[in-house]
N, CA, C and O atoms as a printed pandas DataFrame, in Angstrom:
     atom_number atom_name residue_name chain_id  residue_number  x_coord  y_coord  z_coord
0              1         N          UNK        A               1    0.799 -150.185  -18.771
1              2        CA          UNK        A               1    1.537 -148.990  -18.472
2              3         C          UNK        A               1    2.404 -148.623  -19.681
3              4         O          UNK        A               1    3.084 -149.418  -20.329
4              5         N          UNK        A               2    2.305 -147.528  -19.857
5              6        CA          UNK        A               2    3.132 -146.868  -20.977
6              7         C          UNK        A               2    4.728 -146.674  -20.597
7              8         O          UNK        A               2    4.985 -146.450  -19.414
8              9         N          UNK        A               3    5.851 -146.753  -21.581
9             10        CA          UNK        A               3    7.009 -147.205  -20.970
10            11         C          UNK        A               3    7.290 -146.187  -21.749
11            12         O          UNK        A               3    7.683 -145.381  -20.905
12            13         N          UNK        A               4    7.394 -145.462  -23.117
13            14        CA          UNK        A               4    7.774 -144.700  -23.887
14            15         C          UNK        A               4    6.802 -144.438  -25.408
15            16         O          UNK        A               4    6.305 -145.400  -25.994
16            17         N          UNK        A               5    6.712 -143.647  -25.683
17            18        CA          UNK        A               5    6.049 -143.182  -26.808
18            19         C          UNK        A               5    6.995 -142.122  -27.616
19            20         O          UNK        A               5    7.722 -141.321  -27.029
20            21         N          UNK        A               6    6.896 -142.216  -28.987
21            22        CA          UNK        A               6    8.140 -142.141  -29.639
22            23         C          UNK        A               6    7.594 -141.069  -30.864
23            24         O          UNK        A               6    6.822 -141.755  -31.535
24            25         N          UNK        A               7    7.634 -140.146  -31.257
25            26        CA          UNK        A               7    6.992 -138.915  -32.246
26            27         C          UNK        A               7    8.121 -139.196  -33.705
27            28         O          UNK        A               7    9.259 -139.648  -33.578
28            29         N          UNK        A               8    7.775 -138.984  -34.436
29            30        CA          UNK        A               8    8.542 -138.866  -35.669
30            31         C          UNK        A               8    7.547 -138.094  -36.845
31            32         O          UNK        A               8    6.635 -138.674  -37.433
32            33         N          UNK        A               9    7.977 -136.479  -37.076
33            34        CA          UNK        A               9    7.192 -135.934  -37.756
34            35         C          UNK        A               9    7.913 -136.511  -39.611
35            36         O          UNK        A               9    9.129 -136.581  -39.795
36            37         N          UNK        A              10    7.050 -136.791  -40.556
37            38        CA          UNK        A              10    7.306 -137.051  -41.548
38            39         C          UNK        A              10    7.256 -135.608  -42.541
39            40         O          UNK        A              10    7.807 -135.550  -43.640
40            41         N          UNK        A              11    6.714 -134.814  -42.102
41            42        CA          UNK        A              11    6.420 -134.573  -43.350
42            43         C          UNK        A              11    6.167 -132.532  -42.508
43            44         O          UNK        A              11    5.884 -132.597  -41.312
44            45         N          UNK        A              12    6.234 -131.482  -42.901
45            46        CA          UNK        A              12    6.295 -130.378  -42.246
46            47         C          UNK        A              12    7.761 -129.583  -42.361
47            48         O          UNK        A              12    8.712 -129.781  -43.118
48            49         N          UNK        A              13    7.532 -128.510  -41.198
49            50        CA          UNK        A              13    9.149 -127.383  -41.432
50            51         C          UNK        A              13   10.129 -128.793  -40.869
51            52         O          UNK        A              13   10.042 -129.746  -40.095
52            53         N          UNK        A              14   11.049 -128.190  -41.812
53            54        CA          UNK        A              14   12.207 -129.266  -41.617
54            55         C          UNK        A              14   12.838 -129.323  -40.008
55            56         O          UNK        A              14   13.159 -130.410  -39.528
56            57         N          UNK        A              15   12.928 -128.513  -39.514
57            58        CA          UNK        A              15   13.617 -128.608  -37.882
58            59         C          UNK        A              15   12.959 -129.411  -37.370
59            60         O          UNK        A              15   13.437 -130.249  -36.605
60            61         N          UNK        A              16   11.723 -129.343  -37.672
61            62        CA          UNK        A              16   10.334 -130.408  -36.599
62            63         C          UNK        A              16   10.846 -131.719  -37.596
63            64         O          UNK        A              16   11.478 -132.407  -36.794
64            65         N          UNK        A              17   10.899 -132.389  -38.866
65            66        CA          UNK        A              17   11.436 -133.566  -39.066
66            67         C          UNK        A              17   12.678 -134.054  -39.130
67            68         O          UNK        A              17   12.961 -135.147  -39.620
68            69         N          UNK        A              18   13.499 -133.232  -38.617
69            70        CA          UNK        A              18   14.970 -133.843  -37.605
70            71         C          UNK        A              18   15.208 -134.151  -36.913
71            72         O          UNK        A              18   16.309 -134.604  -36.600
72            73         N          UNK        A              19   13.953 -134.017  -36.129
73            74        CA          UNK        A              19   14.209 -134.664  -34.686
74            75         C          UNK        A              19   13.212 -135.145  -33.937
75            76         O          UNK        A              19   12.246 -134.440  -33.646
76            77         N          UNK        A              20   13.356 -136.619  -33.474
77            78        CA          UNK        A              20   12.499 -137.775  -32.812
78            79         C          UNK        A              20   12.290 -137.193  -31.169
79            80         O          UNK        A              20   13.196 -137.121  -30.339
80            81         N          UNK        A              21   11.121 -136.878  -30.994
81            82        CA          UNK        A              21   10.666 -136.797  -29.453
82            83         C          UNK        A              21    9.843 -137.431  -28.912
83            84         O          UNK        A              21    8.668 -137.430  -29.279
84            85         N          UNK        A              22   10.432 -138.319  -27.612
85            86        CA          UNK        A              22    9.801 -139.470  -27.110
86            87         C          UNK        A              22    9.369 -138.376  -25.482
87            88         O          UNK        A              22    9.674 -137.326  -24.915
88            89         N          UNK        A              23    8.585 -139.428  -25.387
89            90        CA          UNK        A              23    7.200 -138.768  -24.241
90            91         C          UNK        A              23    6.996 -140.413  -23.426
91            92         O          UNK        A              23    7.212 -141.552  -23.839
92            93         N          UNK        A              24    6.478 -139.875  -22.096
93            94        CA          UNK        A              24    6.149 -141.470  -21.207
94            95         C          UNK        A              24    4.791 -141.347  -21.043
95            96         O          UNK        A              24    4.177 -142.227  -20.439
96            97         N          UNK        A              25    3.815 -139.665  -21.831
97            98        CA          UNK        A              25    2.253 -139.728  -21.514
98            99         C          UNK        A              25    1.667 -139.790  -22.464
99           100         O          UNK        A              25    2.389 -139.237  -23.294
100          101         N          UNK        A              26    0.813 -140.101  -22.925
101          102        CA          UNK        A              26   -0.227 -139.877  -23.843
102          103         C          UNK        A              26   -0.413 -137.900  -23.958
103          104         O          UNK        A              26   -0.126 -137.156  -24.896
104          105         N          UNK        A              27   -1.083 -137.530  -22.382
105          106        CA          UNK        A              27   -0.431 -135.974  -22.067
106          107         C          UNK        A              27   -0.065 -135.121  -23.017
107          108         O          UNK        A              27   -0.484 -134.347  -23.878
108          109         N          UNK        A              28    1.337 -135.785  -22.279
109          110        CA          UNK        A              28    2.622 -134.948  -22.873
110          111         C          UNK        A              28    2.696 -135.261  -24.191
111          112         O          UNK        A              28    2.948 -134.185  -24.733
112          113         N          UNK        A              29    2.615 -136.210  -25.136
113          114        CA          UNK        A              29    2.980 -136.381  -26.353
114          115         C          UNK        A              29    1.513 -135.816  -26.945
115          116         O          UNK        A              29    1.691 -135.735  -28.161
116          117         N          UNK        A              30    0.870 -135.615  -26.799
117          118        CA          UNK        A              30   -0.689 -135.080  -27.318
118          119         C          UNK        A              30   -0.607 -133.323  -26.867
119          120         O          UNK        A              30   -1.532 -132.635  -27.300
120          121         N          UNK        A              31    0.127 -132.846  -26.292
121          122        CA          UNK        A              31    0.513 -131.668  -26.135
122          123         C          UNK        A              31    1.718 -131.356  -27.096
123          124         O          UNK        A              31    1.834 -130.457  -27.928
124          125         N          UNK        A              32    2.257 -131.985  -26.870
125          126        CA          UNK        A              32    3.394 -131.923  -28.237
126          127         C          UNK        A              32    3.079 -131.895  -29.828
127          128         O          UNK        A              32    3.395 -131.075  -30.691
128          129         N          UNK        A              33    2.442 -132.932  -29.880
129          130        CA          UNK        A              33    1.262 -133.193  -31.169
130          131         C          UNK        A              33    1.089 -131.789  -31.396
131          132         O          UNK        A              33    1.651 -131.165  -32.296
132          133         N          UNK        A              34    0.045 -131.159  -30.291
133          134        CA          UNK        A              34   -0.842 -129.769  -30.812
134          135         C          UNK        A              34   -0.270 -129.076  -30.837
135          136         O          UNK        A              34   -0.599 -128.522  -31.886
136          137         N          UNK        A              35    0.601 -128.462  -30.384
137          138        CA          UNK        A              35    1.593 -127.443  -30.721
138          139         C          UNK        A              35    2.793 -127.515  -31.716
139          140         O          UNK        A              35    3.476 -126.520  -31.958
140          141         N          UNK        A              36    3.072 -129.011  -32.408
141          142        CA          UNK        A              36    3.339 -128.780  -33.422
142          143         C          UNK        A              36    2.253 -129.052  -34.862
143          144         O          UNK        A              36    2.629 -129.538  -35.928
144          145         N          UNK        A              37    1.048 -128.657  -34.580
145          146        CA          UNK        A              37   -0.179 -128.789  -35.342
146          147         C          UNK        A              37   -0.463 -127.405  -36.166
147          148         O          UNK        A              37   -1.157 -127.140  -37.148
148          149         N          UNK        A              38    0.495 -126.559  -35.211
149          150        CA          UNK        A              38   -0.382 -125.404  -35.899
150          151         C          UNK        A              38    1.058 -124.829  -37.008
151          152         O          UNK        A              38    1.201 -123.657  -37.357
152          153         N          UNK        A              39    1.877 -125.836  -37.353
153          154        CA          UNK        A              39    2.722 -125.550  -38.317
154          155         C          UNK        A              39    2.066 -126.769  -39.853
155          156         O          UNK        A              39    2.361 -126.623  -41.039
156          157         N          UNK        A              40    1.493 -127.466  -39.474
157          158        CA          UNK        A              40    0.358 -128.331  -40.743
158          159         C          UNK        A              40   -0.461 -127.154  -41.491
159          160         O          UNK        A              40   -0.433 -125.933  -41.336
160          161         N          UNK        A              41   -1.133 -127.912  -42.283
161          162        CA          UNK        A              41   -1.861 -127.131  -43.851
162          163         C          UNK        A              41   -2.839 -126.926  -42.869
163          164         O          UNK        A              41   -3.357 -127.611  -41.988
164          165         N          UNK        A              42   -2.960 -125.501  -43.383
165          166        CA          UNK        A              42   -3.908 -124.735  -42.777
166          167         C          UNK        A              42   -5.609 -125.448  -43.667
167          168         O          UNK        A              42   -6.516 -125.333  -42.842
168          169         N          UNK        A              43   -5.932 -125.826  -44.476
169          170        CA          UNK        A              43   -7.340 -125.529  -44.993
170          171         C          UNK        A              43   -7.199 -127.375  -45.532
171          172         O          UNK        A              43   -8.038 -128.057  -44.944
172          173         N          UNK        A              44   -6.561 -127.950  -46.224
173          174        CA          UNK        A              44   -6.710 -129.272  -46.490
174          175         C          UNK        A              44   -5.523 -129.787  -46.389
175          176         O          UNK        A              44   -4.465 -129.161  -46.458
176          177         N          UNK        A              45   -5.714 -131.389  -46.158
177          178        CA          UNK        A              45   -4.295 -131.809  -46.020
178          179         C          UNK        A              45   -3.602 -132.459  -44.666
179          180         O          UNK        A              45   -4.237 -132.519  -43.613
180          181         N          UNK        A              46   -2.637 -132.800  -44.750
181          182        CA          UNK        A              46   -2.432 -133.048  -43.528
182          183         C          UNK        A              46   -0.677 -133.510  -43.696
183          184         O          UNK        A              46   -0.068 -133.586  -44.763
184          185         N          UNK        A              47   -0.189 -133.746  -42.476
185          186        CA          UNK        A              47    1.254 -133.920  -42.595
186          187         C          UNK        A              47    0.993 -134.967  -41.449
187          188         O          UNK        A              47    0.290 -134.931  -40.439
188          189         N          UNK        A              48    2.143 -136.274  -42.200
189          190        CA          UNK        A              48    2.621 -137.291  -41.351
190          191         C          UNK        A              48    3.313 -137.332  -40.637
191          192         O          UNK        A              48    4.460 -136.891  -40.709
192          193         N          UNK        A              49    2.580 -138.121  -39.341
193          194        CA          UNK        A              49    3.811 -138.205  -38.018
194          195         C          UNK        A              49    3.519 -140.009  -37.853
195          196         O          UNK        A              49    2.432 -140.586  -37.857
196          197         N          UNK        A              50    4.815 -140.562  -37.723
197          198        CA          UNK        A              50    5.013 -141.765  -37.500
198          199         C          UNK        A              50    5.142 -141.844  -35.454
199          200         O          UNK        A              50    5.913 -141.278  -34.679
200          201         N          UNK        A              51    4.134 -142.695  -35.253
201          202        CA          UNK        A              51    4.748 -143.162  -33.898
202          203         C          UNK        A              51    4.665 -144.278  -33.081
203          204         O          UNK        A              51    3.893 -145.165  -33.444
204          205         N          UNK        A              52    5.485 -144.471  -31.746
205          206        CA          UNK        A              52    5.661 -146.269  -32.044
206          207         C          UNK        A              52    5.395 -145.536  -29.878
207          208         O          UNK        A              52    5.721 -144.508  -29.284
208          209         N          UNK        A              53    4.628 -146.886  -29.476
209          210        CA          UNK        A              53    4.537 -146.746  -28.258
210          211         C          UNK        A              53    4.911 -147.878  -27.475
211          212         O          UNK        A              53    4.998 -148.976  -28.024
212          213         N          UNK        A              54    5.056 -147.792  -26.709
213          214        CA          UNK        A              54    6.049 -149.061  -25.730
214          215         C          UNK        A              54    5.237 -149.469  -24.685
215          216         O          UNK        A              54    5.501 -148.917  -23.617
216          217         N          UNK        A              55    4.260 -150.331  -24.668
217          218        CA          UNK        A              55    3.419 -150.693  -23.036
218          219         C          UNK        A              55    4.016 -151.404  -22.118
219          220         O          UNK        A              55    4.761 -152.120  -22.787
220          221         N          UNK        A              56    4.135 -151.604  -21.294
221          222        CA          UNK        A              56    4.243 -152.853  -20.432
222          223         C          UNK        A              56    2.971 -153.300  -19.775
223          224         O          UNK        A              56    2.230 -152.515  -19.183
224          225         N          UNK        A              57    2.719 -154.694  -19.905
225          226        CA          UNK        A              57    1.679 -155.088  -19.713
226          227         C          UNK        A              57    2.171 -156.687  -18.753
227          228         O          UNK        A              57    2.899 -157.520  -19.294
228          229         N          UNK        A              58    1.652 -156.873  -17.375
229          230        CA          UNK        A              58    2.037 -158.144  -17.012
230          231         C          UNK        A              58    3.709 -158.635  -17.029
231          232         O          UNK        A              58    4.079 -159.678  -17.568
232          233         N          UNK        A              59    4.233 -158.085  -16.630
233          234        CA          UNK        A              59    6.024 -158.105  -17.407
234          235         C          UNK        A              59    6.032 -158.074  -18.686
235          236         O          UNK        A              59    7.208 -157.759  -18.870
236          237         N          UNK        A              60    5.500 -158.188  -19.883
237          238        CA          UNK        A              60    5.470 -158.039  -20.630
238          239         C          UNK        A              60    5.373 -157.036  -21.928
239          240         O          UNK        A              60    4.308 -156.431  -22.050
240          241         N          UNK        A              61    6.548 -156.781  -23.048
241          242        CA          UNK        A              61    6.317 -155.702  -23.445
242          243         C          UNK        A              61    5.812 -155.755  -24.860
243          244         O          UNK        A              61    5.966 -156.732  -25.593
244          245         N          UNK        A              62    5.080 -154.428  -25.261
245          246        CA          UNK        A              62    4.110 -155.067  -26.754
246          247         C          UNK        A              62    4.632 -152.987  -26.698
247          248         O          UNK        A              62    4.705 -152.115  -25.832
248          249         N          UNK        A              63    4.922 -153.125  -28.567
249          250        CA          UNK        A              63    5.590 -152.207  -29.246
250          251         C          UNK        A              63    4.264 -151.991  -30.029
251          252         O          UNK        A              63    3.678 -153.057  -30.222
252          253         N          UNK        A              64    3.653 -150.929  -30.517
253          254        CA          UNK        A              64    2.360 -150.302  -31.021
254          255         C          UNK        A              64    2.993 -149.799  -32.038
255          256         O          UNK        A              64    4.155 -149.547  -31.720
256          257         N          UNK        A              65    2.735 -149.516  -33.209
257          258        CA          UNK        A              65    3.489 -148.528  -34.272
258          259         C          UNK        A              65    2.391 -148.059  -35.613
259          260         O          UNK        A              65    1.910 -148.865  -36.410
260          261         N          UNK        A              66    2.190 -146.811  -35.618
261          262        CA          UNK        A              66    1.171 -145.980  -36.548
262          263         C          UNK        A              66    1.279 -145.572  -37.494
263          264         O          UNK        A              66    2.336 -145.898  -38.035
264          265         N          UNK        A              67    0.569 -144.858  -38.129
265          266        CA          UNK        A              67    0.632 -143.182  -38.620
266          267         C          UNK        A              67   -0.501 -142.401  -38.486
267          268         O          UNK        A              67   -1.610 -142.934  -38.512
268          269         N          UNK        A              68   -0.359 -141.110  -38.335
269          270        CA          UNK        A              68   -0.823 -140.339  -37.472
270          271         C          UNK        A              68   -1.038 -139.213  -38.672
271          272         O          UNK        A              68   -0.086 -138.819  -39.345
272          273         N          UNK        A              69   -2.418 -138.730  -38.868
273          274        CA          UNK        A              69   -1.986 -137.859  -40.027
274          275         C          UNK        A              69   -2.725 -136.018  -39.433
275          276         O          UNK        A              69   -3.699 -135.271  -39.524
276          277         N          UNK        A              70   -1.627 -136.138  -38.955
277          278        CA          UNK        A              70   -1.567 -134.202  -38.245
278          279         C          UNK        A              70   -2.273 -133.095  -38.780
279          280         O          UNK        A              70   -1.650 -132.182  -39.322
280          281         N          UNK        A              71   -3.647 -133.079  -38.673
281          282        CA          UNK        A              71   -4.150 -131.595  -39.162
282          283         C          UNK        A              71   -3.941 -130.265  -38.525
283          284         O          UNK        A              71   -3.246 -130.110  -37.521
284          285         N          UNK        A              72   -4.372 -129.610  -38.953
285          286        CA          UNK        A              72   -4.240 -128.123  -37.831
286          287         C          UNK        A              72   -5.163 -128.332  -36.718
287          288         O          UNK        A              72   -6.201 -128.976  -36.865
288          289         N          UNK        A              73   -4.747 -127.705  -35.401
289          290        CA          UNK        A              73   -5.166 -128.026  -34.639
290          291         C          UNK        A              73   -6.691 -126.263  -34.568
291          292         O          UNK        A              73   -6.174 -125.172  -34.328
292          293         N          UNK        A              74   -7.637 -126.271  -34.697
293          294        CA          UNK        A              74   -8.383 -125.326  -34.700
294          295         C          UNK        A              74  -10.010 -125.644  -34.130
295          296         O          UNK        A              74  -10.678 -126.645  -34.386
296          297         N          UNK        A              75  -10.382 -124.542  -33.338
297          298        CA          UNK        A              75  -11.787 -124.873  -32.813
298          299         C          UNK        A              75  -12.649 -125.295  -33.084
299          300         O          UNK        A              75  -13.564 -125.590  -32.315
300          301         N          UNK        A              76  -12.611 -125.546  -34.937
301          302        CA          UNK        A              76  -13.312 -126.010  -35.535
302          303         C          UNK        A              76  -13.394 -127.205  -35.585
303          304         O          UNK        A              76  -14.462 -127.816  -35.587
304          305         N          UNK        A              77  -11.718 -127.969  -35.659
305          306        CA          UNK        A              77  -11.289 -128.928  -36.095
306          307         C          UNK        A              77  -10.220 -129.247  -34.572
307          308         O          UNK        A              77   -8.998 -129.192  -34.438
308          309         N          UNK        A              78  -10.952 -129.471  -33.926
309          310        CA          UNK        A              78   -9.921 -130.135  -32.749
310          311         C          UNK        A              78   -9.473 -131.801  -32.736
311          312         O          UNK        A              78   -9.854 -132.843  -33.270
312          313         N          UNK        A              79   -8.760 -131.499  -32.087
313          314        CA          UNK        A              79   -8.187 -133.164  -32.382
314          315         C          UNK        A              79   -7.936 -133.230  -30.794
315          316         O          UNK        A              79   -7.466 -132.444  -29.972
316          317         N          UNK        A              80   -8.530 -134.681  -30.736
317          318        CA          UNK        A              80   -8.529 -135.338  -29.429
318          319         C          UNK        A              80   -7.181 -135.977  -29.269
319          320         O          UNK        A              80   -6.907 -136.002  -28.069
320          321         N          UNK        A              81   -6.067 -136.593  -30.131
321          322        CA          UNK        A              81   -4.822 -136.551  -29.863
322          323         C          UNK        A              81   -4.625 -137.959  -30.658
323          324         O          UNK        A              81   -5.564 -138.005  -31.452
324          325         N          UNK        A              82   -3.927 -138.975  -30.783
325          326        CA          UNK        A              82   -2.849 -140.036  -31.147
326          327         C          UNK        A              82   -3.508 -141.434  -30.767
327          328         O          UNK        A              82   -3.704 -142.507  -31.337
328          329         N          UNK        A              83   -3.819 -140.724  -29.165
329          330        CA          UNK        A              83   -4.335 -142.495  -28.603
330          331         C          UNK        A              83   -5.554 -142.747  -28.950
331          332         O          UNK        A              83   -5.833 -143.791  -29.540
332          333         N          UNK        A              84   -6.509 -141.782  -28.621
333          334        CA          UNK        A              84   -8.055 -142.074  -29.617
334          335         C          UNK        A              84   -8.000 -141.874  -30.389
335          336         O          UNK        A              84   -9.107 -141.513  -30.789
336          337         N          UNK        A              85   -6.690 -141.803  -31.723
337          338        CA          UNK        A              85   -6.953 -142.002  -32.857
338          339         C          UNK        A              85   -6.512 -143.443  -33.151
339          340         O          UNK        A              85   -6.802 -144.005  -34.207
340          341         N          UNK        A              86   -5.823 -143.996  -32.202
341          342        CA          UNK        A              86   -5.453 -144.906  -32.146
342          343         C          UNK        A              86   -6.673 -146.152  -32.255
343          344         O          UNK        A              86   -6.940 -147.075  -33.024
344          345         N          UNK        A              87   -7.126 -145.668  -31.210
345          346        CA          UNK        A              87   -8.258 -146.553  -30.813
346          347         C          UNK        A              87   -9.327 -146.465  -31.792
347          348         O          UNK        A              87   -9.914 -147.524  -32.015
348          349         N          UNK        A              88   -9.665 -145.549  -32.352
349          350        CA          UNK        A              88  -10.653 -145.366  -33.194
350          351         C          UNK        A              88  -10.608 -146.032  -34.546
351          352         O          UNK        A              88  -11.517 -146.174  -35.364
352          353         N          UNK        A              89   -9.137 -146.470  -34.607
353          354        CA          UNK        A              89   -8.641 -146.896  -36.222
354          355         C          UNK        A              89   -8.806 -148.294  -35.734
355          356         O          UNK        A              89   -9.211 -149.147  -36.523
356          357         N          UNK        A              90   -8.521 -148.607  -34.474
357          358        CA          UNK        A              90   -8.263 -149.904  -34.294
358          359         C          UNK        A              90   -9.648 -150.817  -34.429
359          360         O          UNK        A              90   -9.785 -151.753  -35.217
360          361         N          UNK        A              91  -11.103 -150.116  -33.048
361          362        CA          UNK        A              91  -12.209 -150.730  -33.157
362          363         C          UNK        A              91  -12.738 -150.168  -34.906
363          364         O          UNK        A              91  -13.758 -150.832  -35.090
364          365         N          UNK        A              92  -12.586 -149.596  -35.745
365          366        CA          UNK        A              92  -12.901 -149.252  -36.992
366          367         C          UNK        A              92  -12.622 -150.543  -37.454
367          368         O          UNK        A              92  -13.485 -150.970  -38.221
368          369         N          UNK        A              93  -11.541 -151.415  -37.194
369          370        CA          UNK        A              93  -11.228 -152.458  -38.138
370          371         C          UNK        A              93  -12.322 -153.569  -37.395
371          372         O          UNK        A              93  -13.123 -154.349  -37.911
372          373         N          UNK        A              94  -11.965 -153.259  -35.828
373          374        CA          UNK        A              94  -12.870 -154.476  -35.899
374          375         C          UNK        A              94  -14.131 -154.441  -36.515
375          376         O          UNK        A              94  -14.370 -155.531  -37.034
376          377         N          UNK        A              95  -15.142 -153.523  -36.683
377          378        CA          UNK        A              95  -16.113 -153.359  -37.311
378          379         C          UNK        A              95  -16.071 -153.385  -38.684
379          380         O          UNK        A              95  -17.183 -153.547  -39.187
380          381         N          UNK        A              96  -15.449 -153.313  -39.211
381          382        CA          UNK        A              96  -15.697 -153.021  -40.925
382          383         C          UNK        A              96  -14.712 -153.817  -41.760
383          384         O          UNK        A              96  -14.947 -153.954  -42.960
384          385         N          UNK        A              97  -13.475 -154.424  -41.142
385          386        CA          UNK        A              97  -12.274 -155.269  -42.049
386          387         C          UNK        A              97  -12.306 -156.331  -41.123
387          388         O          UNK        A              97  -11.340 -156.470  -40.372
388          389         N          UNK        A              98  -13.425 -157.228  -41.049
389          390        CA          UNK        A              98  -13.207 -158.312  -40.125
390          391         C          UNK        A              98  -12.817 -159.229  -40.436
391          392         O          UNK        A              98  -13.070 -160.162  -39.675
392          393         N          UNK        A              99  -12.062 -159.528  -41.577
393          394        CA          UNK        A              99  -10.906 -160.801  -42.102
394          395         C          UNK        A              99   -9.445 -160.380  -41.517
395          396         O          UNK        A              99   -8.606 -161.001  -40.866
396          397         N          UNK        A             100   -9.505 -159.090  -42.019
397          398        CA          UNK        A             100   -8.384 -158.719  -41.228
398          399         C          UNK        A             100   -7.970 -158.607  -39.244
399          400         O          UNK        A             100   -6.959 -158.645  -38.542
400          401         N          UNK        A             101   -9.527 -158.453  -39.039
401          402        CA          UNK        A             101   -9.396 -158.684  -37.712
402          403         C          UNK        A             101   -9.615 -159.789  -37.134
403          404         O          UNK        A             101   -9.094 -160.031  -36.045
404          405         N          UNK        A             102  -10.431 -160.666  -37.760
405          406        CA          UNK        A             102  -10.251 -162.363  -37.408
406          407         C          UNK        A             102   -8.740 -162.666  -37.635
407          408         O          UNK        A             102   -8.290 -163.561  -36.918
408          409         N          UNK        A             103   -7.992 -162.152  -38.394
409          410        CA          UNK        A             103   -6.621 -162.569  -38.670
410          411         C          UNK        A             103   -5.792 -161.583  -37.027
411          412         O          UNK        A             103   -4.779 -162.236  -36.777
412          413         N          UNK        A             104   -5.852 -160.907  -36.437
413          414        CA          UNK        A             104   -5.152 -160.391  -35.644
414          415         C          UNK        A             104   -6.322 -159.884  -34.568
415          416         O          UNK        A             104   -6.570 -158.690  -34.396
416          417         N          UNK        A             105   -7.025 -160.998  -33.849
417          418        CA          UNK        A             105   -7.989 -160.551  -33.007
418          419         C          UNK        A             105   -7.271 -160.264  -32.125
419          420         O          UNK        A             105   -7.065 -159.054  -32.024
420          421         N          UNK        A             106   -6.573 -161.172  -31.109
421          422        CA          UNK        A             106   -5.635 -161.081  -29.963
422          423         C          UNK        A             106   -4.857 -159.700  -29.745
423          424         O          UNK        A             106   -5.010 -158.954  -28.778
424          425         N          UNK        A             107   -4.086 -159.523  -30.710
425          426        CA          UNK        A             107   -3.452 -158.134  -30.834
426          427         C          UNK        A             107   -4.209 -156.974  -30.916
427          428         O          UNK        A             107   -3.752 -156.020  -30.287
428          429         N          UNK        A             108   -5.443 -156.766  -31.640
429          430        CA          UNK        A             108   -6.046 -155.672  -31.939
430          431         C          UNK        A             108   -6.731 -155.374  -30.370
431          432         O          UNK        A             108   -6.514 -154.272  -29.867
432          433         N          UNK        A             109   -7.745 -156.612  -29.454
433          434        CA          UNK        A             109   -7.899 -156.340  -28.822
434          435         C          UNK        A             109   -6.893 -155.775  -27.404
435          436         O          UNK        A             109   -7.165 -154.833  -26.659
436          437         N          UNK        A             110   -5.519 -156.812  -27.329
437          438        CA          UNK        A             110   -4.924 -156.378  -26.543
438          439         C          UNK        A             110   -4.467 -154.592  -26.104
439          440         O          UNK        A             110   -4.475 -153.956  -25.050
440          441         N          UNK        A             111   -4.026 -154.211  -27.822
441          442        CA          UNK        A             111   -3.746 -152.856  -27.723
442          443         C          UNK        A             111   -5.070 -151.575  -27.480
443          444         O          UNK        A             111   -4.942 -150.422  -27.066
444          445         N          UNK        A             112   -6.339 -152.328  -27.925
445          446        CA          UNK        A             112   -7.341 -151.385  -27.661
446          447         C          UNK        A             112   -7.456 -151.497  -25.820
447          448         O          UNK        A             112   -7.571 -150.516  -25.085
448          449         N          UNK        A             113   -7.405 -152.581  -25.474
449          450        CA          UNK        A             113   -7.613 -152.427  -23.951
450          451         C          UNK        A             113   -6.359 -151.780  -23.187
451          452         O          UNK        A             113   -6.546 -151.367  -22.043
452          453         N          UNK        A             114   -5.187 -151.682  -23.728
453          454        CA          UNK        A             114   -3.885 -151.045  -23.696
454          455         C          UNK        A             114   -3.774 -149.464  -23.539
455          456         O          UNK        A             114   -3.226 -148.645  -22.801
456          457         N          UNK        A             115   -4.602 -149.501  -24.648
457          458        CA          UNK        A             115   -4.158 -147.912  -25.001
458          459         C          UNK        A             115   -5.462 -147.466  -24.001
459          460         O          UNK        A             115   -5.060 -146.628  -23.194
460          461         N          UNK        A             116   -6.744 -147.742  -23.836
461          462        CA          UNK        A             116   -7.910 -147.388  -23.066
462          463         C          UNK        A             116   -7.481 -147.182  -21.559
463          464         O          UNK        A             116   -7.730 -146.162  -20.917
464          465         N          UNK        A             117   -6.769 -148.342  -21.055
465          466        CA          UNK        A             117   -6.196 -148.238  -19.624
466          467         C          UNK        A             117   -5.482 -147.277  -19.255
467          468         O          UNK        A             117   -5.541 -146.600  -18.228
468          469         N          UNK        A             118   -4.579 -147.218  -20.406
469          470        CA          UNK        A             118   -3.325 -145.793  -20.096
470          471         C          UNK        A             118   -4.176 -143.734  -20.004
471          472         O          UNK        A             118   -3.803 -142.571  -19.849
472          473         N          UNK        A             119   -4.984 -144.253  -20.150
473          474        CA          UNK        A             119   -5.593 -142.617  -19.960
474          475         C          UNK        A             119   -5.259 -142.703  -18.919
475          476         O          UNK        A             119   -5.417 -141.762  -18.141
C-alpha cells in the first residue's frame, strides 16, 4: 500500500520548482505529472522531477526514490506516468545490468512487486 508519494520538479518554470507535492495515488500524482508536462521542452529534452514513494508493506515501510525525466505530454508521445516508469527501469536492470541486480535482487524485486500491486 502506498502511504505517500512525494513530486519534486527539478528543473522547469520556477513556481512549479518551489514547491514539493505529495499525492497517496499513483492517480493523482500521474495526473499531476501530466499537467505539469505540458510546461517541458516542447520538441527535445526533458526536465527533471525527483520522487520518493512511501509503501507499506506487511507493517513494514520501504522508501522508493527516482528520477523521472518529464517530457511533454502529447498524442504522439504519451506517457504512461512515474510507476511504469518505474517499473520499466527497474525489470530493465534486471535484464541487462545483472551484477548490479545480483547485488540488490531482494530490493529490486520487492519494489517491482510493490509498485505492480499498487495499481
Amino acid at each position: 500500500m502506498i502511504t505517500k508519494i512525494t513530486i519534486d520538479r527539478a528543473e522547469g518554470p520556477t513556481h512549479e520548482c518551489e514547491t514539493t507535492h505529495t499525492f497517496t495515488s499513483f492517480k493523482d500524482a500521474n495526473k499531476h505529472l501530466r499537467s505539469m508536462s505540458y510546461s517541458a521542452p516542447e520538441e527535445l529534452g526533458y526536465d527533471k522531477i525527483y520522487f520518493y514513494v512511501r509503501f507499506e508493506d506487511e507493517g513494514k515501510e520501504h522508501d522508493y526514490k527516482g528520477r523521472y525525466d518529464m517530457t511533454r505530454h502529447l498524442e504522439r508521445n504519451p506517457d504512461k506516468g512515474y510507476d511504469d516508469h518505474a517499473v520499466a527501469y527497474l525489470e530493465w536492470l534486471k535484464e541487462y545490468d545483472h551484477s548490479f541486480y545480483e547485488d540488490n535482487k531482494e530490493e529490486i524485486e520487492l519494489f517491482i512487486s510493490l509498485f505492480k500491486r499498487s495499481k
